[in-house]
C-alpha positions in Angstrom: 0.0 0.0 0.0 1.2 3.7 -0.7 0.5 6.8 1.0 -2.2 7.7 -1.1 -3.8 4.3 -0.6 -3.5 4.2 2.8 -4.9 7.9 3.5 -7.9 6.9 1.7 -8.4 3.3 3.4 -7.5 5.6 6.5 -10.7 8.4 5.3 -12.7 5.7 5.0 -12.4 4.2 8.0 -13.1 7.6 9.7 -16.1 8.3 7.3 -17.5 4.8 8.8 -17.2 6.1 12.1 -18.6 9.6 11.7 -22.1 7.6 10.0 -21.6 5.2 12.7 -21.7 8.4 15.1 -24.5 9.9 13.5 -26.5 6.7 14.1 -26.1 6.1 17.3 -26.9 10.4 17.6 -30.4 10.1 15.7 -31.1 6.8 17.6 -30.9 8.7 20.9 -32.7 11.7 20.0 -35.3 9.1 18.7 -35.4 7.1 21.7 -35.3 10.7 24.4 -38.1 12.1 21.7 -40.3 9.1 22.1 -39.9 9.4 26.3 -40.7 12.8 26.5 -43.8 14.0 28.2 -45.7 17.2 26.8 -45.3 19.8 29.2 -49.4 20.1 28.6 -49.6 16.9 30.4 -47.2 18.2 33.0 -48.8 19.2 36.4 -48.2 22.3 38.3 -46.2 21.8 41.1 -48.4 23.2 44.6 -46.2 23.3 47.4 -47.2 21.8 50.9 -49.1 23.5 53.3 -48.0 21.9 56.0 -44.4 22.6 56.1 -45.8 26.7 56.8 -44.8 27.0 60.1 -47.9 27.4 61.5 -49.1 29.7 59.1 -52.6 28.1 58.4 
């Protein structure tokens, strides 16, 4: 193999792994995406009376 050869089996090799990246990357956005809850179907956080001090 000569340089040129082996800077191009080298780009390849690196252009594998940058899809392979990518993947993975739309995979997880995919996967968080699908686990998300709408914040319409949040609830509102109301805090607990009790813990006042006396203030009821």
């Amino acid at each position: 193999m000569d340089g040129t050869q082996r800077e191009s089996a080298q780009s390849r090799g690196e252009q594998v792994q940058a899809a392979e990246r990518e993947a993975a990357r739309r995979r997880l956005l995919a996967e968080a995406e699908a686990d998300r809850v709408p914040a319409e179907e949040t609830t509102r956080a109301v805090p607990d009376r009790r813990w006042r001090g006396g203030q009821h």
